[in-house]
PLY file of the C-alpha trace (Angstrom):
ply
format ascii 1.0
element vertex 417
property float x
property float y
property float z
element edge 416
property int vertex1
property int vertex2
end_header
0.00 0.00 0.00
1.23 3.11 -0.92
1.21 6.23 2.03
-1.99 8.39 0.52
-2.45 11.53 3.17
-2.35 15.38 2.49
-0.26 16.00 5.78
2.63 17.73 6.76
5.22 17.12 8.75
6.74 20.29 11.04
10.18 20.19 11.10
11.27 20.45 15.46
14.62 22.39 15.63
17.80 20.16 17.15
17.82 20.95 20.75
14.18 21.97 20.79
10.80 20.28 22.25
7.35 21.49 21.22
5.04 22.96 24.01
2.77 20.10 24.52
0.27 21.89 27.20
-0.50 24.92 24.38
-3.21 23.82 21.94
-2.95 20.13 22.32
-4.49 18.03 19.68
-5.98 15.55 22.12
-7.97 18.05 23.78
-9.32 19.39 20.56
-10.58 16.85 19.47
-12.32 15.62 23.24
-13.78 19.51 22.78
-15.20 18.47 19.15
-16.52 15.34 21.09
-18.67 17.08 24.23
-20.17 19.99 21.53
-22.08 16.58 20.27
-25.63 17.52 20.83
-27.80 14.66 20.88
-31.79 14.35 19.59
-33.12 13.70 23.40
-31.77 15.00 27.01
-28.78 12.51 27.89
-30.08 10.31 30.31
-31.81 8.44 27.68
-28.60 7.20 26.52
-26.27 4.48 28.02
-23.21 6.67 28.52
-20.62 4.25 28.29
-21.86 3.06 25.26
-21.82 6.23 22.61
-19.26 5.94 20.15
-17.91 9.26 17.90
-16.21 9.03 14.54
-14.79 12.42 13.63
-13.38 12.44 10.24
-10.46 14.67 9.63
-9.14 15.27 6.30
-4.91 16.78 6.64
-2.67 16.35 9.67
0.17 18.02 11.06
2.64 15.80 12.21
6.16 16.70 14.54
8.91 15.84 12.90
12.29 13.77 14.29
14.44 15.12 16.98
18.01 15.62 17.33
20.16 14.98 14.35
17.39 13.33 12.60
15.06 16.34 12.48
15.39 16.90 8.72
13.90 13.65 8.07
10.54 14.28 7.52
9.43 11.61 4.87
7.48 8.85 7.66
8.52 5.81 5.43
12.11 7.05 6.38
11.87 7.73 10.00
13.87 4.93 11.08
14.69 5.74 14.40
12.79 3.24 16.50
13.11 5.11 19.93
12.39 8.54 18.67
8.91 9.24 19.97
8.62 12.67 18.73
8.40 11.70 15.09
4.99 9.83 15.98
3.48 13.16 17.68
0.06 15.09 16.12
0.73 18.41 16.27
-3.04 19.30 15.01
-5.59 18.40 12.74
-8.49 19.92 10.14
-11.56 18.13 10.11
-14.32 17.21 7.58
-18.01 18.82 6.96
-19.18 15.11 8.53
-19.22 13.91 12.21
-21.12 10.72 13.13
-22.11 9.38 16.37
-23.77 5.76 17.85
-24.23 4.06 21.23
-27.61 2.55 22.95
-30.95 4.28 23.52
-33.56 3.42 26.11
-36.90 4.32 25.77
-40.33 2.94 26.23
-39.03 -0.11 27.81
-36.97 -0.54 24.92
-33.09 -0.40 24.49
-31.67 -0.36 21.17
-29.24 1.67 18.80
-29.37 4.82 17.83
-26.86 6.64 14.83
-26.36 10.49 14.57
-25.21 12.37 11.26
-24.32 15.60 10.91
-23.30 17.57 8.88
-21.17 21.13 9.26
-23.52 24.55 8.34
-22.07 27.70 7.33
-20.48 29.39 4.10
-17.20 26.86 3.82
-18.46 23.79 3.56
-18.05 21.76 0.38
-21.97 21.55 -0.88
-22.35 25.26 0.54
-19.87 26.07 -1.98
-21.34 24.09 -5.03
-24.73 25.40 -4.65
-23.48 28.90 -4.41
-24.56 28.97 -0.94
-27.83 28.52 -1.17
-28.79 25.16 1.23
-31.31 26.78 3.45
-33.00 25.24 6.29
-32.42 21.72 4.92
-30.48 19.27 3.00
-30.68 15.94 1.74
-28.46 12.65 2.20
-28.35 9.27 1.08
-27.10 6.45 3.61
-26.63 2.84 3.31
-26.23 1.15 6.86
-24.35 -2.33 6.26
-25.54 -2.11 2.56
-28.89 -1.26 3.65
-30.04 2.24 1.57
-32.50 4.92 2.15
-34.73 5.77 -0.41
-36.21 7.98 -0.83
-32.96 10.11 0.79
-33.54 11.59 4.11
-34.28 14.99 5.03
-31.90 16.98 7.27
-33.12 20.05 9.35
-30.73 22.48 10.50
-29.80 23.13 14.25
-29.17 27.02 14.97
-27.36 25.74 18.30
-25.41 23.45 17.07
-24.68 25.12 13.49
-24.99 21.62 11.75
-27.45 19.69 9.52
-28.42 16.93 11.90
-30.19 13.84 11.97
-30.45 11.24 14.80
-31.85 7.59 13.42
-33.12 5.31 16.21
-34.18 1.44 15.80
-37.19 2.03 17.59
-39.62 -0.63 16.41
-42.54 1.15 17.74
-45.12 4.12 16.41
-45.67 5.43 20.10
-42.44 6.84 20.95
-43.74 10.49 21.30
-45.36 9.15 24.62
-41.81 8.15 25.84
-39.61 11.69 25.10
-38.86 14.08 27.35
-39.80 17.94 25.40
-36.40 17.87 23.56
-37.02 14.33 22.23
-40.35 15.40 21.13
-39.13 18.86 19.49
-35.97 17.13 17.74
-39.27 14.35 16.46
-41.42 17.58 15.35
-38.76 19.02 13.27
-37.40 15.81 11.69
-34.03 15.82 13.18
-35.31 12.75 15.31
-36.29 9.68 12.95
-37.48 6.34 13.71
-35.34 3.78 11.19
-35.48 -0.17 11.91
-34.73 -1.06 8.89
-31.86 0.69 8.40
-30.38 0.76 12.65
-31.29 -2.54 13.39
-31.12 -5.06 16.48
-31.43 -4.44 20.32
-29.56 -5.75 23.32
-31.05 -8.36 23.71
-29.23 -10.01 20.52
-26.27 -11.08 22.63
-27.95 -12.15 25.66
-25.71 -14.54 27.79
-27.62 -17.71 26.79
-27.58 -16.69 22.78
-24.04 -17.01 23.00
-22.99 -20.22 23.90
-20.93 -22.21 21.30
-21.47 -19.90 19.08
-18.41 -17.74 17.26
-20.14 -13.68 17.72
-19.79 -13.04 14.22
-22.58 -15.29 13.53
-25.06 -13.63 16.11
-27.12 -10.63 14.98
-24.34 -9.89 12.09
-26.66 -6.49 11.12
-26.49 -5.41 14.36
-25.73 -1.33 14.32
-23.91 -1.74 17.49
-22.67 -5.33 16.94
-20.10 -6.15 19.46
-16.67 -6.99 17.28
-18.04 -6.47 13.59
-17.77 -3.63 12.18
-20.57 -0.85 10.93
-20.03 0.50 7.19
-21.84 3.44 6.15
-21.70 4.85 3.03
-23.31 8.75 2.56
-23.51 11.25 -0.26
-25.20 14.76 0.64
-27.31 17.20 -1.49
-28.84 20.40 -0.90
-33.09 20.15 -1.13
-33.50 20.20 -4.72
-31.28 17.72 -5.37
-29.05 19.50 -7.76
-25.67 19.88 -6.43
-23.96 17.10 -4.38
-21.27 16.66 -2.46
-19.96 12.70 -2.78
-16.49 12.89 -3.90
-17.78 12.87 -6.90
-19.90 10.22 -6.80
-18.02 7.78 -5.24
-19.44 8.49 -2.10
-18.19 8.81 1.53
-17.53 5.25 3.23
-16.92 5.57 6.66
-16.39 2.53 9.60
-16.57 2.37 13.37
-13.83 -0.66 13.44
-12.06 0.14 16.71
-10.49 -3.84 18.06
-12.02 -3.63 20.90
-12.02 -6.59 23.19
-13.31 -7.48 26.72
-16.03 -9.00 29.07
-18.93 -7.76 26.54
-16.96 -7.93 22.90
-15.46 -11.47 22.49
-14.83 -13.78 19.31
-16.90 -16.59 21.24
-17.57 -17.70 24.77
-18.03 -21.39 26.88
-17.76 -23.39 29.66
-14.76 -25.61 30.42
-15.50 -28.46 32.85
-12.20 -29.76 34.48
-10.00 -27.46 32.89
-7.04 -29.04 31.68
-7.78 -31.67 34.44
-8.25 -29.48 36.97
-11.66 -29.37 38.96
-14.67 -27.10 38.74
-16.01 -25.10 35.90
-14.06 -22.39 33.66
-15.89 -20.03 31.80
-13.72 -18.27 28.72
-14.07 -15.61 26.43
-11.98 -15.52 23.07
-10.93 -12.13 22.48
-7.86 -12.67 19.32
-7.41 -15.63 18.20
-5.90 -17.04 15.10
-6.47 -20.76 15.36
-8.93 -23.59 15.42
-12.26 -22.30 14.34
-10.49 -18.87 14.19
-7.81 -19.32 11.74
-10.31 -18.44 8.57
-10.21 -14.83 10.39
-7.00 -14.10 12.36
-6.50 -11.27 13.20
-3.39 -10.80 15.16
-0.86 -10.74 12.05
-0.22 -8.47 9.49
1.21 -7.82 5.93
4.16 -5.49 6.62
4.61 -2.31 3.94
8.14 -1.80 1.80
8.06 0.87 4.94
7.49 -1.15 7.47
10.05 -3.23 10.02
8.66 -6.31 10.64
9.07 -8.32 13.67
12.92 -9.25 12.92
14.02 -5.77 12.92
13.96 -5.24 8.95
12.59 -3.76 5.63
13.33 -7.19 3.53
9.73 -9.05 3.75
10.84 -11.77 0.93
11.08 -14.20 3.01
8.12 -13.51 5.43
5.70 -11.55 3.21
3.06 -11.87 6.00
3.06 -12.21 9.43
0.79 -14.61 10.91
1.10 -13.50 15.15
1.94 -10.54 17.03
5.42 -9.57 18.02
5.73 -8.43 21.56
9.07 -7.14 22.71
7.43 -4.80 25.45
4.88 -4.97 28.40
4.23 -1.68 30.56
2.20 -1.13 33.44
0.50 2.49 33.56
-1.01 4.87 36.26
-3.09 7.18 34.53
-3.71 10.27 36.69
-6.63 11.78 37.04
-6.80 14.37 34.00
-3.85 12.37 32.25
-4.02 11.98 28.51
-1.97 9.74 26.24
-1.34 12.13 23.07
-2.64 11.43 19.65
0.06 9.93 17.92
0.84 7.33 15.30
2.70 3.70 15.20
4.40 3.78 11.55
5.10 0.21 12.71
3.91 -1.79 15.82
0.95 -3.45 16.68
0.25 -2.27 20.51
-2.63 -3.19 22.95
-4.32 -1.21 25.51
-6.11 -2.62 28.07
-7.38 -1.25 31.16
-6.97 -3.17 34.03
-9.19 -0.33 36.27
-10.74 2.61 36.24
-11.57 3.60 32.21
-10.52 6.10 29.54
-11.09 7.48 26.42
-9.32 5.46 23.84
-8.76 6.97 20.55
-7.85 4.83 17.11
-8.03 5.95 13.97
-6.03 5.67 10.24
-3.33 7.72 9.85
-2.70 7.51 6.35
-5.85 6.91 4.12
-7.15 3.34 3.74
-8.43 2.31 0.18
-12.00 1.45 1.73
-12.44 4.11 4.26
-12.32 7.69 4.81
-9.82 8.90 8.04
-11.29 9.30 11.20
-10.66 9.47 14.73
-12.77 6.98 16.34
-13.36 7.42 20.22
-14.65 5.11 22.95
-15.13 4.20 26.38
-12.68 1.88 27.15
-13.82 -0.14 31.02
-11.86 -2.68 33.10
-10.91 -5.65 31.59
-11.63 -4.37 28.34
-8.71 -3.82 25.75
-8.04 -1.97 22.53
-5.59 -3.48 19.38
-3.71 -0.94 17.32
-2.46 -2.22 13.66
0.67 -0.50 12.40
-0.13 3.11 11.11
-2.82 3.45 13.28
-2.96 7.15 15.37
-4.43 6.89 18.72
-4.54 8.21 22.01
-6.29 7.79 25.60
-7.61 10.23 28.06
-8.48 9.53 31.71
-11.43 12.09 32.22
-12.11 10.93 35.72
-11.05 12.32 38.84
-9.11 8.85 40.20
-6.31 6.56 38.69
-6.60 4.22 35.88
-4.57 1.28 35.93
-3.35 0.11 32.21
-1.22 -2.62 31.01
0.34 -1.85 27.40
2.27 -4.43 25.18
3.05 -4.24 21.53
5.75 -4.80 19.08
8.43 -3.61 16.16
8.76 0.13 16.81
0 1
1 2
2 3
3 4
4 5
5 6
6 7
7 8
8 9
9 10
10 11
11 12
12 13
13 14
14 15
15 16
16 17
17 18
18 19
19 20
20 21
21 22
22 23
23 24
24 25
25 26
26 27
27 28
28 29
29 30
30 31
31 32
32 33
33 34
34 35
35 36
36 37
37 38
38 39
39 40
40 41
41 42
42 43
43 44
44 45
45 46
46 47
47 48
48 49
49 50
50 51
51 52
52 53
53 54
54 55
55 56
56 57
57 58
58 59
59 60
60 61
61 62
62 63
63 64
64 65
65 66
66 67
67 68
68 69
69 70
70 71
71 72
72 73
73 74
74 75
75 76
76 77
77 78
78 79
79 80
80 81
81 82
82 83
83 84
84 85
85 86
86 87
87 88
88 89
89 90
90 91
91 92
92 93
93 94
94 95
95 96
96 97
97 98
98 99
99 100
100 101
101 102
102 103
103 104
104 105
105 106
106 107
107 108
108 109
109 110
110 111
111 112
112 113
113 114
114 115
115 116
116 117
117 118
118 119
119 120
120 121
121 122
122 123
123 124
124 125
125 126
126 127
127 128
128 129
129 130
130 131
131 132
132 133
133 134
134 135
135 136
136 137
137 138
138 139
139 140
140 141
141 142
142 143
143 144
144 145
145 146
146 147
147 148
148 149
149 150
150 151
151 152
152 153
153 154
154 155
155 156
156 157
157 158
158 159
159 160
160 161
161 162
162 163
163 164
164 165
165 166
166 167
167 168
168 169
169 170
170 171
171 172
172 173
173 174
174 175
175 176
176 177
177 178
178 179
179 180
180 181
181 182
182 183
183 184
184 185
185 186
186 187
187 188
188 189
189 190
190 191
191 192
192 193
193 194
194 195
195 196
196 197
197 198
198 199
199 200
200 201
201 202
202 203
203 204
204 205
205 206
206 207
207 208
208 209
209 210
210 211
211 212
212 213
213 214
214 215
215 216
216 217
217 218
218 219
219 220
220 221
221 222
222 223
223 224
224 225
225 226
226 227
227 228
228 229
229 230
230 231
231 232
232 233
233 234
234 235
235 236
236 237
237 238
238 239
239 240
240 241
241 242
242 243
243 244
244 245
245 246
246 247
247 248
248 249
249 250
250 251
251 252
252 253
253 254
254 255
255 256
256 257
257 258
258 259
259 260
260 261
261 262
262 263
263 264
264 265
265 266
266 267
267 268
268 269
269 270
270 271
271 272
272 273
273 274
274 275
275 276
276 277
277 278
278 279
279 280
280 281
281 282
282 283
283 284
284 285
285 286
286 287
287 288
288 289
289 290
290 291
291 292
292 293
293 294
294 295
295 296
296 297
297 298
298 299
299 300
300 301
301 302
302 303
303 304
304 305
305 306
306 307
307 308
308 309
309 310
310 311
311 312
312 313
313 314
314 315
315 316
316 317
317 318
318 319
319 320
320 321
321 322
322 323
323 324
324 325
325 326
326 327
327 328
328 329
329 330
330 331
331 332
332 333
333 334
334 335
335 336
336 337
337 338
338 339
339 340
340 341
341 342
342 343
343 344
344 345
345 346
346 347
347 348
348 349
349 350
350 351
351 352
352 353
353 354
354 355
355 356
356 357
357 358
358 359
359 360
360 361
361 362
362 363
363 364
364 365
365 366
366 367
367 368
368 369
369 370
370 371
371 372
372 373
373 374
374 375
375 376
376 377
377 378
378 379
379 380
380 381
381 382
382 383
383 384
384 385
385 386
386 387
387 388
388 389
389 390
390 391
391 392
392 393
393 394
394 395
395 396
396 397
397 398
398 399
399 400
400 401
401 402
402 403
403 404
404 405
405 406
406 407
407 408
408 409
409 410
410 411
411 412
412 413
413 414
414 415
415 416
């Protein structure tokens, strides 16, 4: 794969160190992340479980340090312990930000998706239609190859200065009786939409006892908030007529929340062991990576390395060992995240790394750093909770915040860079 980004990379003078506490990129982007305005008041949502995708179209990127600071071509960075180079000095994001998690209403709980789109004089179908949108514009969406039609009406939001429009899988027609005034405004003015066809599935999909034996992928596959697969959403936008479009030029925008996350809730498969390995008693497991047995049709814990890459003997020469079928670990950490502590957005050229969080929970932060041939960029944010762990491919940015006001415990181990 060939590095496709628009980014540069800001050359650090020898002997220098940027200011890291003056416009940091990771809190810029947790400040894009609270403006989210959602359809109904918040406790209607499970907290823990919304998920943001904020697409971002050109990064700036630190360059080396020391002697190596006029190396600013990534595929040459070869300097394995030179953190600096991996740094995000800022970003500039796209007209689009997207949003998901669970919704409980009526006695109901299910998933929800929110779209929006940016308002104002600068944004790309503002331009083509001369500026002209007005109070509402259009979009086409297919959820898991699932497409509207006829497209969907957007209102705007004067608070929120965005075309928005919040989809729930509410199965019901009596959901006005369950909203609190907001919910029932955003429903009035179409921002709020009721969707099962196209968000479907509820919680109760993986129930403990739907889950035995099975491997998760099989359960509920068109889930919108399906555990481990992942949700691909394809979008064009148009102003109300239907005349000018923005949808890189007909292509259309593909976008994915894919985050590898892991943990007590998302699991390859789950059982019961009696007399483990001879022992006594009863062992229940959870898969979480695996890339053998019933797995090895889908492993996911190796890689292809890039002419750019190192693999996991050190070098550039992948003849011999064109892919890699594990995951390298030459490093384990154990981390105290203090309260208000944030791991920086920053980007692996090389290594495959895990997060997991052993207590307390963060903010974890993934997201492409160069662009992907099926996938726009994004920064894709989650809760991550105890016992549940995050797996970064090579190239991948990231980042984790601890937003609470104790210590989070995380182990870290990864490989190659």
């Amino acid at each position: 794969m060939n590095i496709v980004h628009s980014d540069v990379v800001v050359r650090v003078a020898p002997g220098t160190s940027p200011d890291y506490n003056r416009a940091s990129s990771l809190i810029q982007l947790l400040n894009l992340m609270e403006r989210t305005e959602l359809a109904a008041e918040r406790e209607l949502y499970l907290a823990y479980s919304l998920q943001y995708l904020i697409p971002f179209e050109h990064l700036e990127l630190y360059g080396p340090s020391g002697s190596d600071a006029d190396i600013l071509q990534p595929e040459r960075q070869d300097n394995k312990i030179d953190f600096q180079k991996q740094n995000v000095k800022s970003f500039l994001t796209s007209d689009i930000q997207i949003a998901r998690g669970l919704v409980s209403v009526g006695g109901w709980m299910g998933p929800f998706l929110r779209i929006s789109y940016r308002g104002g004089p600068d944004s790309k179908l503002s331009v083509k239609s001369n500026h002209q949108l007005g109070d509402r514009i259009k979009l086409w969406l297919s959820v898991n190859d699932v497409n509207t039609s006829p497209l969907l009406s957007v209102p705007y939001n004067e608070v929120t200065d965005r075309y928005e429009i919040e989809l729930w899988g509410y199965p019901g027609n009596d959901v006005v009786n369950h909203l609190d005034n907001k919910g029932q405004l955003a429903l009035e003015r179409g921002e709020l939409q009721l969707r099962p066809d196209l968000i479907q599935g509820n919680v109760n999909d993986f129930e403990r006892d739907q889950l035995n034996e099975k491997y998760m992928i099989e359960v509920a596959p068109k889930n919108a908030m399906h555990p481990i697969l992942p949700l691909r959403l394809r979008m064009a936008w148009a102003d109300a007529a239907e005349q000018y479009w923005d949808s890189q030029d007909g292509a259309n925008y593909v976008y994915e929340f894919n985050m590898r996350q892991r943990g007590w809730d998302n699991f390859l498969g789950v059982g019961i062991s009696p007399n483990p390995h001879g022992g006594v008693g009863f062992l229940e497991y959870r898969n979480l990576f695996s890339n053998y047995g019933r797995y090895a049709g889908r492993p996911e814990l190796g890689r292809t390395p890039e002419s750019w890459n190192f693999n996991a003997f050190g070098n550039k020469n992948h003849t011999a060992n064109p892919v890699e079928n594990f995951m390298a670990v030459d490093y384990m950490d154990l981390h105290i995240l203090k309260p208000s502590c944030g791991i920086g957005l920053h980007r692996h050229r090389d290594n495959q790394e895990v997060f997991m969080m052993l207590d307390g929970r963060g903010l974890m932060i993934v997201g492409d750093w160069c662009k992907m041939p099926e996938r726009e960029r994004c920064f894709e944010i989650r809760t991550l909770l105890p016992g549940h762990l995050a797996m970064l491919k090579g190239g991948q940015l990231h980042g984790l915040m601890n937003l609470t006001d104790e210590d989070g415990s995380l182990f870290m181990f990864g490989g190659y860079d």
